[in-house]
ModelCIF file with pLDDT and N, C-alpha, C, O atoms, coordinates in Angstrom:
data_MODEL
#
_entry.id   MODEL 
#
_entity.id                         1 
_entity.type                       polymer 
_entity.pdbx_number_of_molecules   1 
#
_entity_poly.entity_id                      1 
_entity_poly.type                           'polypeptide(L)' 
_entity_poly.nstd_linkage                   no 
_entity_poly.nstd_monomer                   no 
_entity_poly.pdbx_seq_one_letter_code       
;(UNK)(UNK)(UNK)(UNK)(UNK)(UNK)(UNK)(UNK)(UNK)(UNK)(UNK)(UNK)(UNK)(UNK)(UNK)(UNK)
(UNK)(UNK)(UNK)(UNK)(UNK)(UNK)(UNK)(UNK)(UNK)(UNK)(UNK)(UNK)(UNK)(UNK)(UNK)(UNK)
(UNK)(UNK)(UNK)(UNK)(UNK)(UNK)(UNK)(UNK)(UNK)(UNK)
;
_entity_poly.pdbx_seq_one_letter_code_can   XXXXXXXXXXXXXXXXXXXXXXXXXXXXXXXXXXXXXXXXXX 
_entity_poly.pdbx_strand_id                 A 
#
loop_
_entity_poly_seq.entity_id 
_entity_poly_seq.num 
_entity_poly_seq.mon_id 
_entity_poly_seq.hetero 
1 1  UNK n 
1 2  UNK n 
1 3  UNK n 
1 4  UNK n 
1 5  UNK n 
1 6  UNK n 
1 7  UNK n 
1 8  UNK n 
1 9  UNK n 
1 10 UNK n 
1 11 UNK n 
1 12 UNK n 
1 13 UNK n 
1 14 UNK n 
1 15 UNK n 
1 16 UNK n 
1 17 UNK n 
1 18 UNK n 
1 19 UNK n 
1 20 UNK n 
1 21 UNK n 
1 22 UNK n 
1 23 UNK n 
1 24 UNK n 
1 25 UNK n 
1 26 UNK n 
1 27 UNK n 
1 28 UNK n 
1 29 UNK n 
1 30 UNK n 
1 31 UNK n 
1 32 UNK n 
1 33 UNK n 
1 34 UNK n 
1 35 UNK n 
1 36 UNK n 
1 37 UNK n 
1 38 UNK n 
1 39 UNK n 
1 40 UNK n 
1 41 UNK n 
1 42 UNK n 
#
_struct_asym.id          A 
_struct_asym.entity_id   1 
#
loop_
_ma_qa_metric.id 
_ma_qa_metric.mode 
_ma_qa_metric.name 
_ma_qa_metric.software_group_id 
_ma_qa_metric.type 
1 global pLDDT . pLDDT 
2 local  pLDDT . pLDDT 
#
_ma_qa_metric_global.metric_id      1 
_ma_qa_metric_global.metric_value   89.40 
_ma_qa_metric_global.model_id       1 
_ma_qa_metric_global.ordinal_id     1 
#
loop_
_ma_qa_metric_local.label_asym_id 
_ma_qa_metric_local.label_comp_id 
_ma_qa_metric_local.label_seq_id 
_ma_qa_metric_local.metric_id 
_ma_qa_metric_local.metric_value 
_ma_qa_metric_local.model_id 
_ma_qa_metric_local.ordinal_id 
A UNK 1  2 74.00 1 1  
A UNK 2  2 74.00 1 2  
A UNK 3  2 80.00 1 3  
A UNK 4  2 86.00 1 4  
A UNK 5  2 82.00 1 5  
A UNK 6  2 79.00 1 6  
A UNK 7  2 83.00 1 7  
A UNK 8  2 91.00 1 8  
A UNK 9  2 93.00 1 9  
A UNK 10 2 93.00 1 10 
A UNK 11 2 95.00 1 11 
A UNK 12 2 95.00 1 12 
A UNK 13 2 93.00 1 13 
A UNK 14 2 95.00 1 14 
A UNK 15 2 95.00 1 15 
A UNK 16 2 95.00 1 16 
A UNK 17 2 94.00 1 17 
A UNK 18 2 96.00 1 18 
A UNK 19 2 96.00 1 19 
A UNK 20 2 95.00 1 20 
A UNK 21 2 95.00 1 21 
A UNK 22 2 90.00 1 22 
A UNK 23 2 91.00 1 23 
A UNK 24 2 90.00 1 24 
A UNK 25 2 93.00 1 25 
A UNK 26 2 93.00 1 26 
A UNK 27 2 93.00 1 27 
A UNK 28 2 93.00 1 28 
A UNK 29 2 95.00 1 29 
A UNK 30 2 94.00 1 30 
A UNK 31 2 91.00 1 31 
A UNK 32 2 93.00 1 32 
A UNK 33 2 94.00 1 33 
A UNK 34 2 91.00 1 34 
A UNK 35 2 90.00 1 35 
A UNK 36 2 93.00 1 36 
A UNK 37 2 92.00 1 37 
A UNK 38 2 89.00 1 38 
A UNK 39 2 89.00 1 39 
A UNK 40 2 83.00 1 40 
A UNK 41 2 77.00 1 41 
A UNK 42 2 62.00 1 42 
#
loop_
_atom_site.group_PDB 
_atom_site.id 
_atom_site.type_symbol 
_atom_site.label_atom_id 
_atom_site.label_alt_id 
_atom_site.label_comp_id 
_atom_site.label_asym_id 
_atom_site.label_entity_id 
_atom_site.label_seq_id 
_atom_site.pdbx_PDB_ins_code 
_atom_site.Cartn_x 
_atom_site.Cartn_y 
_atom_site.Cartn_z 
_atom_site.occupancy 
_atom_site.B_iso_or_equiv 
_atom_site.pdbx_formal_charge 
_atom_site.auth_seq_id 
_atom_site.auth_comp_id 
_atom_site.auth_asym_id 
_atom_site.auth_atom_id 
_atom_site.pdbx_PDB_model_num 
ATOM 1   N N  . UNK A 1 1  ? 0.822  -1.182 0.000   1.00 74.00 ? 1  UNK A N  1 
ATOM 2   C CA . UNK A 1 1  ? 0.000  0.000  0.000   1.00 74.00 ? 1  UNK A CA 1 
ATOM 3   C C  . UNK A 1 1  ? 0.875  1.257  0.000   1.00 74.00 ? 1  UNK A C  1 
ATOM 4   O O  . UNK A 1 1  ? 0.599  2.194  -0.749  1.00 74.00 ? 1  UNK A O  1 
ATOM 5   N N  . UNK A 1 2  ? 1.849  1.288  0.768   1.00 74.00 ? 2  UNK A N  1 
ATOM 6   C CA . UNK A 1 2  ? 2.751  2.192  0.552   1.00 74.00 ? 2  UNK A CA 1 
ATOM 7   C C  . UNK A 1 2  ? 3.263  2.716  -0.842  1.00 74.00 ? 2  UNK A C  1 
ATOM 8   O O  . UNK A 1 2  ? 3.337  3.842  -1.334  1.00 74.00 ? 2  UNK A O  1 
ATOM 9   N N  . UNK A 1 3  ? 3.604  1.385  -1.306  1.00 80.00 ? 3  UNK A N  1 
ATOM 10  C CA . UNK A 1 3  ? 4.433  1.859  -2.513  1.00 80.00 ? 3  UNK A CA 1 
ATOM 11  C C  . UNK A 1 3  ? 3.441  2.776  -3.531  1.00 80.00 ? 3  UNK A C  1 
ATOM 12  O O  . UNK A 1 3  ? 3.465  3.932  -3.954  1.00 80.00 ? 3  UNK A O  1 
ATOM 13  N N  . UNK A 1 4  ? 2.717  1.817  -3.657  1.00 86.00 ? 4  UNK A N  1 
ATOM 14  C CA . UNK A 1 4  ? 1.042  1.969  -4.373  1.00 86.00 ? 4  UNK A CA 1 
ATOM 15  C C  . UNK A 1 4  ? 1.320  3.943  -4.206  1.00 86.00 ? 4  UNK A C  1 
ATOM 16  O O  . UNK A 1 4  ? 1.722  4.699  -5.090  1.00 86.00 ? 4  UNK A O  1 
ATOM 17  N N  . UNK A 1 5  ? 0.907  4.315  -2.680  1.00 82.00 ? 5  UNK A N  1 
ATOM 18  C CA . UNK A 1 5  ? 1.023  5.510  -2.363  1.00 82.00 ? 5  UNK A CA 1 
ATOM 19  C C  . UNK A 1 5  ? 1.701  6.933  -2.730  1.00 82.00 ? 5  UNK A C  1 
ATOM 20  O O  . UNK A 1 5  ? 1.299  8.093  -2.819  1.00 82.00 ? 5  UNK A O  1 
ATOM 21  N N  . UNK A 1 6  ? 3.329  6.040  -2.952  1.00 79.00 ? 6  UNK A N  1 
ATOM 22  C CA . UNK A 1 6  ? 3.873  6.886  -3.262  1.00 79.00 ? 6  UNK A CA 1 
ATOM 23  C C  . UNK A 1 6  ? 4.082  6.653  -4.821  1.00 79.00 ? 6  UNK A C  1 
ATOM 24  O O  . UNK A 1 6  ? 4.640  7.588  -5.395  1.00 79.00 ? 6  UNK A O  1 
ATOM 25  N N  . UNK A 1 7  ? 3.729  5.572  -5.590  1.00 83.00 ? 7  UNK A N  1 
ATOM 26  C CA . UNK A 1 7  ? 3.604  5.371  -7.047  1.00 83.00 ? 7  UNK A CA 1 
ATOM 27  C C  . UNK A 1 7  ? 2.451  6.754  -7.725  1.00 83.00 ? 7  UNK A C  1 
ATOM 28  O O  . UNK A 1 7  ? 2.580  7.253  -8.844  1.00 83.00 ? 7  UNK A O  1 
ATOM 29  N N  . UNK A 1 8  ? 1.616  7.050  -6.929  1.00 91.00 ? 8  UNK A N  1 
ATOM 30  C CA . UNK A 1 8  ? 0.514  7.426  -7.469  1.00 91.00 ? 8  UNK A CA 1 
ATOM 31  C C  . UNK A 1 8  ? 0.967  9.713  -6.506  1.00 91.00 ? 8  UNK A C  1 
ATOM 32  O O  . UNK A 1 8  ? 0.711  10.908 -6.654  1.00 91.00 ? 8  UNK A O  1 
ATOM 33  N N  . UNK A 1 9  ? 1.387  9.169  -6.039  1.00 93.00 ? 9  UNK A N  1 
ATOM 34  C CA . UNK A 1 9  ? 1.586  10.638 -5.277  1.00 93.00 ? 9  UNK A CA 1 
ATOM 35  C C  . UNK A 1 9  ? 2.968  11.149 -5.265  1.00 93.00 ? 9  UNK A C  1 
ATOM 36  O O  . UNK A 1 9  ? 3.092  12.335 -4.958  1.00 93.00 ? 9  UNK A O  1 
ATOM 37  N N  . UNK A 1 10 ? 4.040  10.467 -5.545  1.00 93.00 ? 10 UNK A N  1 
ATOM 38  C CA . UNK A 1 10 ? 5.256  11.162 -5.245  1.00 93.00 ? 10 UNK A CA 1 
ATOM 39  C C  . UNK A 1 10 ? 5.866  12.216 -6.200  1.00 93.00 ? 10 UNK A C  1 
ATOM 40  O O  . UNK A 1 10 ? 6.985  12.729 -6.210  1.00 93.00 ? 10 UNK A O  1 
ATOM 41  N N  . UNK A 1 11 ? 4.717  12.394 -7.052  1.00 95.00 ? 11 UNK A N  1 
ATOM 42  C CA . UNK A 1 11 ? 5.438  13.928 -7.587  1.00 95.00 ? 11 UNK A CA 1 
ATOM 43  C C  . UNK A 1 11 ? 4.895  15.512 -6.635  1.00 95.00 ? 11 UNK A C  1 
ATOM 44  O O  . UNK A 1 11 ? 5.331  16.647 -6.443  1.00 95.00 ? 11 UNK A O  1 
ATOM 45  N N  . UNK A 1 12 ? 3.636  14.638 -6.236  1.00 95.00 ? 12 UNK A N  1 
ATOM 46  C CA . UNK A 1 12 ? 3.500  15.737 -4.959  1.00 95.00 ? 12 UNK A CA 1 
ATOM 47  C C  . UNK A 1 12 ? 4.299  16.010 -4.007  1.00 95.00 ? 12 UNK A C  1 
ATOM 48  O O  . UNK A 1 12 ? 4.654  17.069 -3.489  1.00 95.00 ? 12 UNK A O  1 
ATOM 49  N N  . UNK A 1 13 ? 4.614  14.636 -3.784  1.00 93.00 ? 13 UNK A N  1 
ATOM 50  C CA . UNK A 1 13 ? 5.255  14.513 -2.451  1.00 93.00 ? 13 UNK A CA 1 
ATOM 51  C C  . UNK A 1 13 ? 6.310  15.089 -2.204  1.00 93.00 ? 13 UNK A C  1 
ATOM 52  O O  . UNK A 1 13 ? 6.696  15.617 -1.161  1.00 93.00 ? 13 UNK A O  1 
ATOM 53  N N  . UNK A 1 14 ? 7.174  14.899 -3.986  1.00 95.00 ? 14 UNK A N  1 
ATOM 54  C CA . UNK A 1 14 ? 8.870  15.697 -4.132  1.00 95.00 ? 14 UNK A CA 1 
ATOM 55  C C  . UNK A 1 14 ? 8.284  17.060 -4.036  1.00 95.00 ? 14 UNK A C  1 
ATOM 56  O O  . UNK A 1 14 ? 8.899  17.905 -3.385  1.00 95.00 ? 14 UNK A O  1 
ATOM 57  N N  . UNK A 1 15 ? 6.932  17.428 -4.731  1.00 95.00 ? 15 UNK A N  1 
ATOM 58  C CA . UNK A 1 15 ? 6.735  19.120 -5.120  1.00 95.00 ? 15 UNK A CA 1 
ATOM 59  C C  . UNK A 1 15 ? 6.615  20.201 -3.636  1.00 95.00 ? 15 UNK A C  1 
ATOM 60  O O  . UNK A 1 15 ? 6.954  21.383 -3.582  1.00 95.00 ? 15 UNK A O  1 
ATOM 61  N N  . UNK A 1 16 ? 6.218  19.627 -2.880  1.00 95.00 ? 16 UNK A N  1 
ATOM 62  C CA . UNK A 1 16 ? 6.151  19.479 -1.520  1.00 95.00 ? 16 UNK A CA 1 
ATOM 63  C C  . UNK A 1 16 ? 7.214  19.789 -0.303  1.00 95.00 ? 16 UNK A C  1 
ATOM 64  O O  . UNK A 1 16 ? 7.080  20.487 0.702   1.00 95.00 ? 16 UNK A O  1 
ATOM 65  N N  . UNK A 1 17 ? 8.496  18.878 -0.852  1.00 94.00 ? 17 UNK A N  1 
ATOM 66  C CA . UNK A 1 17 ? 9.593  19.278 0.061   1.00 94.00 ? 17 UNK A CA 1 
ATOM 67  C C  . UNK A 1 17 ? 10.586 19.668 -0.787  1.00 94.00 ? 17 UNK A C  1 
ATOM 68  O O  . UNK A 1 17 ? 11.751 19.327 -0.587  1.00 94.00 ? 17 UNK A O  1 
ATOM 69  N N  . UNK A 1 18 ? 10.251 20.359 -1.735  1.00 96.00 ? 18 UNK A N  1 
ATOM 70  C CA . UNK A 1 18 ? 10.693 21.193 -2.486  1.00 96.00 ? 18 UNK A CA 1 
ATOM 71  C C  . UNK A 1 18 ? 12.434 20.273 -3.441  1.00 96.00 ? 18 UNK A C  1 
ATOM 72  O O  . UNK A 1 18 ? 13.455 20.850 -3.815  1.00 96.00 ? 18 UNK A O  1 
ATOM 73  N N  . UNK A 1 19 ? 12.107 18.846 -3.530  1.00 96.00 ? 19 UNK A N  1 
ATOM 74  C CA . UNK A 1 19 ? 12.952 18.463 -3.941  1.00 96.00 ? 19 UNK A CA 1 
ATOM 75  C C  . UNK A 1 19 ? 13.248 18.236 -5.460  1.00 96.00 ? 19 UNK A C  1 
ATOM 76  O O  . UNK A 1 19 ? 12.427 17.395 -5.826  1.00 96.00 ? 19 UNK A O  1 
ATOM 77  N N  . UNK A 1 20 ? 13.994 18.577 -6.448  1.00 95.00 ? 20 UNK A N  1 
ATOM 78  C CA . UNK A 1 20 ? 13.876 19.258 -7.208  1.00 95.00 ? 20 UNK A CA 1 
ATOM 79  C C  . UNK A 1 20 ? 13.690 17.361 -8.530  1.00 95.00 ? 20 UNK A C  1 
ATOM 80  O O  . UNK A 1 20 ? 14.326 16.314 -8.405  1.00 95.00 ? 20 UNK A O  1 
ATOM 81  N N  . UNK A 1 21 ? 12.636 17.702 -9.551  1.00 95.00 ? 21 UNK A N  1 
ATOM 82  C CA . UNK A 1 21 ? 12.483 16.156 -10.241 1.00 95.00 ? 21 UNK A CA 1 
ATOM 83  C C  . UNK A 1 21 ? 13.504 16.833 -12.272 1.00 95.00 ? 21 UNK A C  1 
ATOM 84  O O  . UNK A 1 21 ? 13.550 17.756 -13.085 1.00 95.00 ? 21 UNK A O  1 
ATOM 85  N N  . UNK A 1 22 ? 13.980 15.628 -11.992 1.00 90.00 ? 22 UNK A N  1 
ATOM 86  C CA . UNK A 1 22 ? 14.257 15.712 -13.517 1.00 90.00 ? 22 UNK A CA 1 
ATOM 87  C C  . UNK A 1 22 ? 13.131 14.993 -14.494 1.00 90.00 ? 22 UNK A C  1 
ATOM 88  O O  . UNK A 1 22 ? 12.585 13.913 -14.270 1.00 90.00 ? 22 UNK A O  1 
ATOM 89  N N  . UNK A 1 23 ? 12.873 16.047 -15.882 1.00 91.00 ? 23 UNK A N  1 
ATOM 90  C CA . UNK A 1 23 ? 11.519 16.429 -16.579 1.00 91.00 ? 23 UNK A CA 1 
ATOM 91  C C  . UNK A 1 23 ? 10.039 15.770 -15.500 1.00 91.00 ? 23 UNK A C  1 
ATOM 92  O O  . UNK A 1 23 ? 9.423  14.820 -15.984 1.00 91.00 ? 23 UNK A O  1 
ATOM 93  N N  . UNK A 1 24 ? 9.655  16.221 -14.360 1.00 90.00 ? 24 UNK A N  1 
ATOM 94  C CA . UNK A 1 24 ? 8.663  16.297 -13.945 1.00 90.00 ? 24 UNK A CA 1 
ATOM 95  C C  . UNK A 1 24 ? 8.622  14.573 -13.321 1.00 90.00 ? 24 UNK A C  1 
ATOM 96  O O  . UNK A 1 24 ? 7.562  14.135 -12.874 1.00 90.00 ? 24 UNK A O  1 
ATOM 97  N N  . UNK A 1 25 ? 9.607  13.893 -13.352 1.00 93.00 ? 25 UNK A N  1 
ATOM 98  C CA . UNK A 1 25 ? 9.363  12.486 -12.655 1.00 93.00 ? 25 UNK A CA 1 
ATOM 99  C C  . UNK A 1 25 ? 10.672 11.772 -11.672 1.00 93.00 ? 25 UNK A C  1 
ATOM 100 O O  . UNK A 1 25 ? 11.831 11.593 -12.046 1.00 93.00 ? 25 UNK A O  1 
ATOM 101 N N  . UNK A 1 26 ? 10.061 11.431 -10.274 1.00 93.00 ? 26 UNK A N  1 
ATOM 102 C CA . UNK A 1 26 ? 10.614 10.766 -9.518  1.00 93.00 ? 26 UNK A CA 1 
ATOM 103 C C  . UNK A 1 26 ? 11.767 10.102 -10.218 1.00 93.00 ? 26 UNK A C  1 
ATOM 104 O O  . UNK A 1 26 ? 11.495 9.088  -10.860 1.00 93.00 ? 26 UNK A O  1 
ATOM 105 N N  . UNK A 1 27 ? 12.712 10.417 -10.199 1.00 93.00 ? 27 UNK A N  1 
ATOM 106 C CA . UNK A 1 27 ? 13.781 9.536  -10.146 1.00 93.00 ? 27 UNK A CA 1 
ATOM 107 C C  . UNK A 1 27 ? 14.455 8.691  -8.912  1.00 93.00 ? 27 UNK A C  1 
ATOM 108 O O  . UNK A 1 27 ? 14.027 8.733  -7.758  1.00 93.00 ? 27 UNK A O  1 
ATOM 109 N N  . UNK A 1 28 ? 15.439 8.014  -9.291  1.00 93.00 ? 28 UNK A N  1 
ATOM 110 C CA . UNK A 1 28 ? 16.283 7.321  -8.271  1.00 93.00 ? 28 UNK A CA 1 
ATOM 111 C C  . UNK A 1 28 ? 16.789 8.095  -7.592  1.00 93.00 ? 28 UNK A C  1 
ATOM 112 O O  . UNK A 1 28 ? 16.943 7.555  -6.497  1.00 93.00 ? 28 UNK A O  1 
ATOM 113 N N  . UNK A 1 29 ? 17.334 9.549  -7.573  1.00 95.00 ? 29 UNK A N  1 
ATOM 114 C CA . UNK A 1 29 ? 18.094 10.185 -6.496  1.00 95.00 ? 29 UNK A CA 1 
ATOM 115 C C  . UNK A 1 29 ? 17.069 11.826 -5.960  1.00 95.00 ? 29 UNK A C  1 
ATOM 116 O O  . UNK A 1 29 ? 17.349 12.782 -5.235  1.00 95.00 ? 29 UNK A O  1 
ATOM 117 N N  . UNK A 1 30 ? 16.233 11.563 -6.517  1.00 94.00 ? 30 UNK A N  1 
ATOM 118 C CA . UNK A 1 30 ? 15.047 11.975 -6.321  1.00 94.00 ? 30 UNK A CA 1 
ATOM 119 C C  . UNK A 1 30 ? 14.502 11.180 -5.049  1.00 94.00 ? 30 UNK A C  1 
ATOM 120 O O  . UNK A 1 30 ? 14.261 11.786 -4.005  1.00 94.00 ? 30 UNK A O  1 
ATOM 121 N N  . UNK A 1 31 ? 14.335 9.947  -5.157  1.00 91.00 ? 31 UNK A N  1 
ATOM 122 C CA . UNK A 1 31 ? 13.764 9.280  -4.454  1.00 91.00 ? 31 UNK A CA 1 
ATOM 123 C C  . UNK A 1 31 ? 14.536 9.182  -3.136  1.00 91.00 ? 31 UNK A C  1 
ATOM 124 O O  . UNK A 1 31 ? 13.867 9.333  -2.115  1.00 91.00 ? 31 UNK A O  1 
ATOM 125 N N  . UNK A 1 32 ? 15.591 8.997  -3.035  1.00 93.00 ? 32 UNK A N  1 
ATOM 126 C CA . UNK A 1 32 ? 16.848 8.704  -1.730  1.00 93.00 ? 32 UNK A CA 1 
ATOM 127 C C  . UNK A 1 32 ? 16.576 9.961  -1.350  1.00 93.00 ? 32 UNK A C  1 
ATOM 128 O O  . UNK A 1 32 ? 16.165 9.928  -0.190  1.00 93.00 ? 32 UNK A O  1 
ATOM 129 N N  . UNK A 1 33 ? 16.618 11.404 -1.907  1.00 94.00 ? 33 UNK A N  1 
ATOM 130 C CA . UNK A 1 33 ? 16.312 12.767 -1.105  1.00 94.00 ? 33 UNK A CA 1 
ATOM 131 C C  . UNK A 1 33 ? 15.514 13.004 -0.134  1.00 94.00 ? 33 UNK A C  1 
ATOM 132 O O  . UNK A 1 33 ? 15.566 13.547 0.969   1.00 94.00 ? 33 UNK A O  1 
ATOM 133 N N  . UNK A 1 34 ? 14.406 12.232 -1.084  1.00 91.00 ? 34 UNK A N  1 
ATOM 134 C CA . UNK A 1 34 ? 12.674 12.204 0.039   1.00 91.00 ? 34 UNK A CA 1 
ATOM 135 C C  . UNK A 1 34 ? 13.083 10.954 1.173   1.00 91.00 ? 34 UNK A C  1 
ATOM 136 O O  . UNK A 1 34 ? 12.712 10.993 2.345   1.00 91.00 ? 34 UNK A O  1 
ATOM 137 N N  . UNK A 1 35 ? 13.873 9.907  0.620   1.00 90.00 ? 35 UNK A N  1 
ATOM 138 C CA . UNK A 1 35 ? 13.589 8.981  1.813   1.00 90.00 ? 35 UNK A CA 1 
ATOM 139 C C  . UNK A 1 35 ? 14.461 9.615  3.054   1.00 90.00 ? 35 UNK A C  1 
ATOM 140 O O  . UNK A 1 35 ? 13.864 9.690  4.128   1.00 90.00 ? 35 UNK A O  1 
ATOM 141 N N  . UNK A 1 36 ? 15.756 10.054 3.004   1.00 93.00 ? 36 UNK A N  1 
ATOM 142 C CA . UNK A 1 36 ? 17.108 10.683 3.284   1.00 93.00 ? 36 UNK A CA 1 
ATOM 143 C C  . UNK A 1 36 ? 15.471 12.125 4.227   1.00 93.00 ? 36 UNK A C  1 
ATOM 144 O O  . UNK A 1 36 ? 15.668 12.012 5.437   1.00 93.00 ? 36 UNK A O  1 
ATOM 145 N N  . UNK A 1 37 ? 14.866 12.638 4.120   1.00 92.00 ? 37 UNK A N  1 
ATOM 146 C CA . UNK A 1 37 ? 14.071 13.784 4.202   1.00 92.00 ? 37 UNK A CA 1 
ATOM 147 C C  . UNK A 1 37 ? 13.026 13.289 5.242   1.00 92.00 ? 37 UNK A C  1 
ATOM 148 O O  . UNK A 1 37 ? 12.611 13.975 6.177   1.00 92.00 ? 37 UNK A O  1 
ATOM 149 N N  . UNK A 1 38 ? 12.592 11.802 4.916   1.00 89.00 ? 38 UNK A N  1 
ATOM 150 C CA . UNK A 1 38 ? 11.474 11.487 5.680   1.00 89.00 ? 38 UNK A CA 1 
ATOM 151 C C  . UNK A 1 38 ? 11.913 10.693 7.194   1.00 89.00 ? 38 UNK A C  1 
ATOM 152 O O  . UNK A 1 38 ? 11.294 10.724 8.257   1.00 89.00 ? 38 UNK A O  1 
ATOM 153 N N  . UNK A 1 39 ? 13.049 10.069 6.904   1.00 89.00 ? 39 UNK A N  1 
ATOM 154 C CA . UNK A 1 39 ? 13.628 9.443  7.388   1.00 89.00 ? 39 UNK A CA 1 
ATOM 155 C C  . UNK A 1 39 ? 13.605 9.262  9.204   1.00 89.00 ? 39 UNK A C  1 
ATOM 156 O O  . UNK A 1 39 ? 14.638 9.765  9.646   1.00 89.00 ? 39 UNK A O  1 
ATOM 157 N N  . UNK A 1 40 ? 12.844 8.772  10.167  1.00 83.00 ? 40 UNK A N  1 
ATOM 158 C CA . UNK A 1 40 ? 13.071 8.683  11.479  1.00 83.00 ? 40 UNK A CA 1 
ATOM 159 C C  . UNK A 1 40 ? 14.337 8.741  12.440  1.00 83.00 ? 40 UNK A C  1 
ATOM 160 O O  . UNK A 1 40 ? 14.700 7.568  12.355  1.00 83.00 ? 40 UNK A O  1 
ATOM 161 N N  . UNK A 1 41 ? 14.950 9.156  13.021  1.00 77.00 ? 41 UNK A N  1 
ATOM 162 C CA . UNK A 1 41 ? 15.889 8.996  13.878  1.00 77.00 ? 41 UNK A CA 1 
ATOM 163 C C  . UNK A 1 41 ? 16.741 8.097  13.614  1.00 77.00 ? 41 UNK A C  1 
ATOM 164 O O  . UNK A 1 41 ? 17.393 7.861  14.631  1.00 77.00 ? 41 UNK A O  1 
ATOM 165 N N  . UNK A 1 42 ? 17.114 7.371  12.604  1.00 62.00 ? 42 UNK A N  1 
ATOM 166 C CA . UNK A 1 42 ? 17.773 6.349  12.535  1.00 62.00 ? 42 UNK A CA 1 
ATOM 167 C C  . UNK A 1 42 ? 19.302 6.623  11.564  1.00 62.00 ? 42 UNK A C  1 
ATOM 168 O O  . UNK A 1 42 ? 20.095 5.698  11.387  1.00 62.00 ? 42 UNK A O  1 
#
């Protein structure tokens, strides 16, 4: 469900924490930014 989540939302999600997408789509280091961003105490 997660993935699902962020399959369907993560260009918001980058637009959001202002992380910047190459031509308008989640990439791979796109993606490590937001996780690297969301990331808990760990």
């Amino acid at each position: 469900m997660c993935e699902a989540t962020a399959d369907l939302y993560g260009v918001e999600l980058a637009k959001a924490l202002n992380v910047p997408l190459a031509d308008g789509q989640v990439t791979p280091p796109a993606g490590f930014t937001i996780t690297e961003l969301l990331r808990k105490g760990t």
